[in-house]
C-alpha atoms as one frame of an Amber mdcrd trajectory, in Angstrom:
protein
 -10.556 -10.766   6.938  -7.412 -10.508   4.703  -3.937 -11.440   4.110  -1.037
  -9.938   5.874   0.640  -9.404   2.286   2.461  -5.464   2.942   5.857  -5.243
   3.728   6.932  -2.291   6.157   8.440  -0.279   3.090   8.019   3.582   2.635
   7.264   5.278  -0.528   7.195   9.183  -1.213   3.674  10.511  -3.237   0.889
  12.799  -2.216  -2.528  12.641  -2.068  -3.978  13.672  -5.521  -6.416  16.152
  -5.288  -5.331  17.247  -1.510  -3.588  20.502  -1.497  -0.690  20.980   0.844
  -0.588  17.200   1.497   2.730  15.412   2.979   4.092  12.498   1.894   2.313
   9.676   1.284   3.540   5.820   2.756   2.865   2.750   1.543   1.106   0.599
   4.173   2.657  -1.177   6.600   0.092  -4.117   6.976   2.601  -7.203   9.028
   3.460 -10.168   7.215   1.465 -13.177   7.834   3.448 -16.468   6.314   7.236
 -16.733   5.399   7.854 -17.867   2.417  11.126 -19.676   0.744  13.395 -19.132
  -2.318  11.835 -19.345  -5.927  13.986 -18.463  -9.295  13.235 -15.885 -11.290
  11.110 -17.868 -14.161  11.308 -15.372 -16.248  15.021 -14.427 -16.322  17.249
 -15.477 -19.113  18.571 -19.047 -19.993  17.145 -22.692 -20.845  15.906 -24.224
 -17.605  13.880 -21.013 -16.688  12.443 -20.870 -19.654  11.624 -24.727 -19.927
  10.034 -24.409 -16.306   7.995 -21.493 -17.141   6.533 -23.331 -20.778   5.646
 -26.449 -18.393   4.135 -23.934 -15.508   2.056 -22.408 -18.293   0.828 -25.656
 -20.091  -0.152 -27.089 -16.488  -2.190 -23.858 -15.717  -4.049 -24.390 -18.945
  -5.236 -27.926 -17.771  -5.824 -26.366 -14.311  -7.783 -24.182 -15.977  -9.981
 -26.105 -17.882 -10.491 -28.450 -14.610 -11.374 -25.209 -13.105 -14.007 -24.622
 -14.852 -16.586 -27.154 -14.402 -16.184 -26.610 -10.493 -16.792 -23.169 -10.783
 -19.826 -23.925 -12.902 -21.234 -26.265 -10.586 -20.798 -23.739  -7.901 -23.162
 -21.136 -10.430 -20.735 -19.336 -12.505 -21.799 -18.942 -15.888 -20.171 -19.942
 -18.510 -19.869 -17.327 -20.293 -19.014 -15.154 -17.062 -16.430 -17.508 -16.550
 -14.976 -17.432 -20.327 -14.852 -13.312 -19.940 -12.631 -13.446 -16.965 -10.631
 -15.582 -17.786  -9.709 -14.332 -21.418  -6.059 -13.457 -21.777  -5.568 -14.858
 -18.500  -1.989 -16.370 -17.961   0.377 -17.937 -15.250   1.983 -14.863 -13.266
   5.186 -15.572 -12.726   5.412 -11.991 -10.811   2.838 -13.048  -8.529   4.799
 -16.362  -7.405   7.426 -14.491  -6.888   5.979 -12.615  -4.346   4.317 -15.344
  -2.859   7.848 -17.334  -2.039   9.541 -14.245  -1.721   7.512 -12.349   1.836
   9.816 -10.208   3.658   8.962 -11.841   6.977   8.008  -9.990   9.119  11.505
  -8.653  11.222   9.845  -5.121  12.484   9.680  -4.167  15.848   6.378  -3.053
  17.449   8.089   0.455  17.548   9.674   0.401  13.927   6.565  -0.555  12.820
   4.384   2.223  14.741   6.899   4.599  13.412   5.679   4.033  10.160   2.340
   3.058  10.978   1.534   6.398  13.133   4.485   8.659  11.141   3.762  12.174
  11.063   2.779  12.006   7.502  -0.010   9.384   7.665  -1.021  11.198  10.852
  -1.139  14.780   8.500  -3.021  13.005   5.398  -4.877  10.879   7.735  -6.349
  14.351   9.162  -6.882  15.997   5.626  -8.675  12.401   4.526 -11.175  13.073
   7.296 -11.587  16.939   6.521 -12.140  16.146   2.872 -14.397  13.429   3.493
 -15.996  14.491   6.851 -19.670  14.323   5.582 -19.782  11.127   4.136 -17.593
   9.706   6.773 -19.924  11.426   9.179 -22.804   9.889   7.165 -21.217   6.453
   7.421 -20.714   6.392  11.359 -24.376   7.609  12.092 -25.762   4.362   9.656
 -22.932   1.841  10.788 -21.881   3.332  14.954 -18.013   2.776  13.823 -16.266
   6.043  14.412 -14.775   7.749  11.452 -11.196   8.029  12.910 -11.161   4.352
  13.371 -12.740   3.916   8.935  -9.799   6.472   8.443  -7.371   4.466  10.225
  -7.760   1.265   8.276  -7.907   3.011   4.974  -4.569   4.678   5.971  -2.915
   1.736   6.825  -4.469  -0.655   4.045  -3.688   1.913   1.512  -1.797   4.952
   2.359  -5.567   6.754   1.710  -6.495   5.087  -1.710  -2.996   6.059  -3.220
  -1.979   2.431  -3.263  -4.885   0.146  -4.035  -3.105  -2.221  -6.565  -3.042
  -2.540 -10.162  -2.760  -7.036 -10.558  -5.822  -8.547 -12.254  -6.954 -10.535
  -9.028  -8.941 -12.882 -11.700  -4.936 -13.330 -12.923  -3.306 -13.306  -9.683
  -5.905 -15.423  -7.399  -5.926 -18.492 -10.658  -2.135 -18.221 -10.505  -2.557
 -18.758  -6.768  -5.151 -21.246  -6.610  -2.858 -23.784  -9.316   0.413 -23.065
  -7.386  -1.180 -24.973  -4.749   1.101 -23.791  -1.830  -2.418 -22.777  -0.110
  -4.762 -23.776  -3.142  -7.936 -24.246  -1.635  -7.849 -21.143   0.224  -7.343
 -19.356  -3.412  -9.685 -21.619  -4.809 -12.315 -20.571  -3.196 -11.335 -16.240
  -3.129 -11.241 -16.990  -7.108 -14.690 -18.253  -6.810 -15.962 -15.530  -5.040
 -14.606 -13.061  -7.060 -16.046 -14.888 -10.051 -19.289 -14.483  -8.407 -18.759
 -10.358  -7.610 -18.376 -10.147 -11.605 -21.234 -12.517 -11.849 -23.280 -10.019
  -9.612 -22.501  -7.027 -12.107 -20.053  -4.901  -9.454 -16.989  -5.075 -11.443
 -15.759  -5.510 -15.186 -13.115  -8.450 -14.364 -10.922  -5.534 -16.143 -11.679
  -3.544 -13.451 -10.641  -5.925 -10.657  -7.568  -5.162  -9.615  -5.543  -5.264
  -6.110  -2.790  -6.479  -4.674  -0.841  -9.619  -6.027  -2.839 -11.968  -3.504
  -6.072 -10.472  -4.516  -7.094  -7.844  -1.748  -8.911  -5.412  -3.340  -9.410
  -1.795  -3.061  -9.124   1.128  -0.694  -9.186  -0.889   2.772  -8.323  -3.925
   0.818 -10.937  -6.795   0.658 -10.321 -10.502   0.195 -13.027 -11.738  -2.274
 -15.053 -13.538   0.472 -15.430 -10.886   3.033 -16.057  -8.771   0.283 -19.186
 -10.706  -0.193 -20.454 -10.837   3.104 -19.510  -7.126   3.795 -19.734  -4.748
   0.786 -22.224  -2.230   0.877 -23.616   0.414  -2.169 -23.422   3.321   0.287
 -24.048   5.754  -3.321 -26.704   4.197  -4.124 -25.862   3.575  -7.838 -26.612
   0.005  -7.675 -22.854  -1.480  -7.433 -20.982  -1.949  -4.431 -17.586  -0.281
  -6.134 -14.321  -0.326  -3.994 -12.618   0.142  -7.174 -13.243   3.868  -7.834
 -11.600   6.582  -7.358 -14.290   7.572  -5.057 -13.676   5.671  -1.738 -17.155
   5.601  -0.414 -18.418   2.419  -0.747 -15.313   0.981   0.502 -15.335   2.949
   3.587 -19.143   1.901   3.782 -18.142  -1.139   3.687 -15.299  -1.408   6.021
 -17.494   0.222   8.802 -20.220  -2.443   7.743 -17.555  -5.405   8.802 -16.410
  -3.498  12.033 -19.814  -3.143  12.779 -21.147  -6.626  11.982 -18.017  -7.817
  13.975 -19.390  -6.129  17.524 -17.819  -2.478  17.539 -18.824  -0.182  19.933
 -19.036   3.407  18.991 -17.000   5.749  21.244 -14.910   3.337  23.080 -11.201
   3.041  23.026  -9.624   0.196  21.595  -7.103   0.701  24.103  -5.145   3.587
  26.582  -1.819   3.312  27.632  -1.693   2.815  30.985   1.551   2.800  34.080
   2.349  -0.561  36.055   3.146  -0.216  39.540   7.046  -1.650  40.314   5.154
  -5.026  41.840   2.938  -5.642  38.808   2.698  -9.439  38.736   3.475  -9.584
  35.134   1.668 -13.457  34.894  -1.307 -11.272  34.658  -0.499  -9.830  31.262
  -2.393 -11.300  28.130  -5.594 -11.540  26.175  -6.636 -14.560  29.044  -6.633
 -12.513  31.905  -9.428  -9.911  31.752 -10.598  -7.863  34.617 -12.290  -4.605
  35.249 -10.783  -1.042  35.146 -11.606  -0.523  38.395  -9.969  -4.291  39.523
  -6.655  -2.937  37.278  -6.562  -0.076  39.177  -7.036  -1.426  42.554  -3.866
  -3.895  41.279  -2.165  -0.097  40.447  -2.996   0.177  37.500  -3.322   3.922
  36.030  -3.727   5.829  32.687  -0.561   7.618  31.632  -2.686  10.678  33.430
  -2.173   9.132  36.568  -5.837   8.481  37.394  -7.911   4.807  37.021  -8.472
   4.246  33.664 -12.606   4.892  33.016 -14.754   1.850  32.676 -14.800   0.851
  29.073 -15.569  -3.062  29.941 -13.413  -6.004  30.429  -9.655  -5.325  29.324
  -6.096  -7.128  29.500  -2.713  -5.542  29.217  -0.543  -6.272  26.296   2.979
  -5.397  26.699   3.797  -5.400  22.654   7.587  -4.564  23.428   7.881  -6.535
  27.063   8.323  -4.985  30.094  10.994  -2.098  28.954   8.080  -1.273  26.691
   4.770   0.942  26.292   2.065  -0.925  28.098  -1.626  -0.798  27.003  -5.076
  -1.741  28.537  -7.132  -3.481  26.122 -11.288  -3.606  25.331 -13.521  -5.034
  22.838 -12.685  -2.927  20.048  -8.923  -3.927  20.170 -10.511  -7.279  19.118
 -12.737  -6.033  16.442  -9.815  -4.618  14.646  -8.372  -7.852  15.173 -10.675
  -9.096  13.055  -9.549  -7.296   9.854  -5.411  -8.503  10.427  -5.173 -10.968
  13.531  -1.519  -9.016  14.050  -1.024  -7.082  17.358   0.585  -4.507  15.372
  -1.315  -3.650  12.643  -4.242  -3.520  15.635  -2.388  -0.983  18.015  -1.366
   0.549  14.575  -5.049   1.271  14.003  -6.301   2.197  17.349  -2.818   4.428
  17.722  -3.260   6.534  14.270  -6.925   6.780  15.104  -6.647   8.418  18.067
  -3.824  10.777  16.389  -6.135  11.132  13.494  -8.772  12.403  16.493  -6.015
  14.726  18.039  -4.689  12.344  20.319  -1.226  12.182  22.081   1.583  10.223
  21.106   2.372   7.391  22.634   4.400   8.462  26.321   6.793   5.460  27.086
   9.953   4.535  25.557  10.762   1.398  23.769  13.608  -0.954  24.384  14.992
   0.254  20.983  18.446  -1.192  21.274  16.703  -4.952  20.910  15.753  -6.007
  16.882  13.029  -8.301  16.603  13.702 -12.618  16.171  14.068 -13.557  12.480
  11.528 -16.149  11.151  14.045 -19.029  11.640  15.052 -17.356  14.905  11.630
 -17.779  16.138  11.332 -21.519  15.083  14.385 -22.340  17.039  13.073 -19.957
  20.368  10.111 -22.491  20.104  11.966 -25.456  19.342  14.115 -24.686  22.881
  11.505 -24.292  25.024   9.599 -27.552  23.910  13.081 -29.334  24.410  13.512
 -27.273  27.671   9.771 -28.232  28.800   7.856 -25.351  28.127   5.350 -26.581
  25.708   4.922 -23.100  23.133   2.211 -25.273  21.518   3.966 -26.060  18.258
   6.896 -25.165  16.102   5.334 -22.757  13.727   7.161 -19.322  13.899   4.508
 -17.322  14.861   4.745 -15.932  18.534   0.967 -16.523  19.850  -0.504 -16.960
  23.235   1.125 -20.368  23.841   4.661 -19.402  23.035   3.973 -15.860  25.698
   3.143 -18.721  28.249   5.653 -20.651  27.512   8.660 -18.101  27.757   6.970
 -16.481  30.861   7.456 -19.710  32.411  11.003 -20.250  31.294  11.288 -16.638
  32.876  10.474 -17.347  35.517  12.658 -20.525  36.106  15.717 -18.362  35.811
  14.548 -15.489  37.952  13.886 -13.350  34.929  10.789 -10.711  34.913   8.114
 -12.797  33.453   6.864 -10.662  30.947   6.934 -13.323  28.085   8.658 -10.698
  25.089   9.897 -13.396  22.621  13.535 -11.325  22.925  17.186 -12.138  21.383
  17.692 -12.491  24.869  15.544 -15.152  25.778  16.922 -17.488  22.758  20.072
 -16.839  23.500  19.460 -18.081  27.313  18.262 -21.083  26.065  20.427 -21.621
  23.797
């Protein structure tokens, strides 16, 4: 639904208008693309300067170009000549494009920030304070509050960090840049066409510096196809201090996307010591019931309840918490395609609800593979002959096969965790 944009940084504030809140952290949504080295264009000295005259001269033609394709896709012109008035290439927003911390965090780093006692508290306090529209919202939509909580925690720290970058600005800066142009092109559209529709001032529209918006933080396009008036004042307003249209709205996409209303997205669950670990991953799927026959059990000790077809996803490897997955897990994978930010949900959820912390320990003496780290672990195993389908950085389903395999050709536990370890046996 949106870009991983958030890096795993903490920031100290409190909830306005909740008494006796804690602090308040940023979120920790996982990075989604690496990005490489750009100068500061706005810094002092000639060529800077001469690059950022040319930059702004180019984005006045792009402009202009622009603007007969948006018109031909039904924006106004004079819609189109009110958002874009004062409009100018952000060099901040560039920046911060090239410039992603990759993502370097551990599953357990980043559930320490993601489920910290502090989001946990205000998560809580959230939910009291808005209990009867959230209550109101999960009776209309079947997407339990904890889990509408959740996502606004993590997406936001609670509304206290919604973004202040015109996304007319930021998405046209974006969109010329070119790096991913037509994927900009067309949120710049669509958020042409939300000021078209009368929801928001293009003053008014403001979000993060790749143009998620609001309290759970919508791209332009899902906003269209999600976004719901849940006041009943005629605009669907994610913008406002008041959060409930975009909590509406965010249980409107969970919904549309197949939730089902109380079931887990997950338990954490005990492998037996002969747990063929080849079984782990979203392609295997079996009952609770098959699970447990294979020894499977809750951290309680007893079968896990039938809650449908489920894997188990060992986020940290074998040394790790392991978890059986359901449906839901995947419907939160539909708002950030990231393991982490999907256990992060489901885990501060269920904490939100007065659930226990997670019982295993993590392998925390291990970091996690740098971006170029993980190029090269890929890179190995294709020249080794375990195909991790691609080169790309980004540890899917094919690279987990791939390293289980090489695993298993040196006698190692086949768990597939994309570890130091592994890279440095292949190296």
């Amino acid at each position: 639904m949106k870009l991983g944009i958030r890096a795993l940084a903490l920031a100290v504030a409190v909830l306005p208008g909740v008494a006796g809140a804690g602090p308040v952290e940023r979120s920790p949504r996982p990075e989604a693309r690496p990005g490489g080295i750009m100068q500061d264009m706005t810094s002092q000295g000639g060529p800077e300067r001469l690059t950022l005259a040319t930059a702004n001269q180019g984005f006045d033609r792009w402009i202009a170009g622009f603007r007969g394709r948006a018109m031909a896709q039904g924006i106004s012109a004079r819609v189109f000549d009110r958002a874009f008035r004062g409009v100018s290439y952000n060099t901040n927003v560039i920046q911060k494009d090239r410039n992603q911390s990759e993502f370097t965090k551990t599953i357990w780093e980043y559930l320490d920030s993601a489920a910290s006692d502090s989001r946990i508290s205000n998560g809580k306090e959230a939910l009291r304070k808005h209990r009867k529209v959230l209550e109101q919202i999960e009776a209309h939509y079947g997407v339990d509050k904890e889990v509408v909580v959740a996502v606004w925690g993590l997406e936001s720290a609670y509304g206290e960090f919604r973004g202040n970058i015109p996304v007319i600005e930021a998405l046209a800066t974006l969109a010329y840049d070119g790096r991913r142009g037509s994927f900009f092109e067309s949120q710049l559209i669509a958020a042409l066409k939300i000021v078209q529709a009368g929801d928001v001032a293009p003053e008014r529209m403001t979000g993060s510096w790749a143009g998620a918006m609001g309290h759970t933080q919508f791209i332009p396009t899902s906003y269209l196809s999600f976004a719901v008036d849940f006041t009943g004042d005629g605009k669907r307003d994610i913008w406002s201090d008041n959060p409930t249209d975009a909590l509406a709205s965010t249980a409107a996409y969970l919904a549309r996307s197949g939730w089902q209303r109380g079931r887990p997205w997950g338990v954490e669950v005990r492998l037996p010591s002969n747990f063929d670990f080849g079984l782990t991953g979203d392609r295997v799927k079996k009952s609770p019931a098959e699970w447990a026959a294979l020894g499977v059990r809750g951290v309680d000790g007893r079968p896990v309840p039938n809650h449908g077809a489920a894997s188990i996803l060992l986020p940290g490897g074998a040394r790790g918490a392991a978890f059986m997955i359901f449906r839901n897990f995947h419907v939160i994978e539909r708002y950030n395609a990231a393991d982490a930010y999907v256990i992060g949900v489901g885990h501060l959820s269920d904490r939100i609800r007065g659930g226990a912390p997670i019982q295993a320990s993590w392998p925390r003496g291990d970091r996690a593979l740098l971006f170029a780290e993980r190029r090269e672990l890929q890179e190995r195993l294709q020249a080794a002959g375990f195909d991790p389908g691609g080169v790309d950085g980004k540890i899917g389903p094919n690279t987990i096969s791939a390293v289980k395999a090489f695993q298993r050709s040196i006698g190692m536990l086949p768990d597939g965790y994309a570890s130091l370890e592994i890279l440095n046996r292949l190296r």
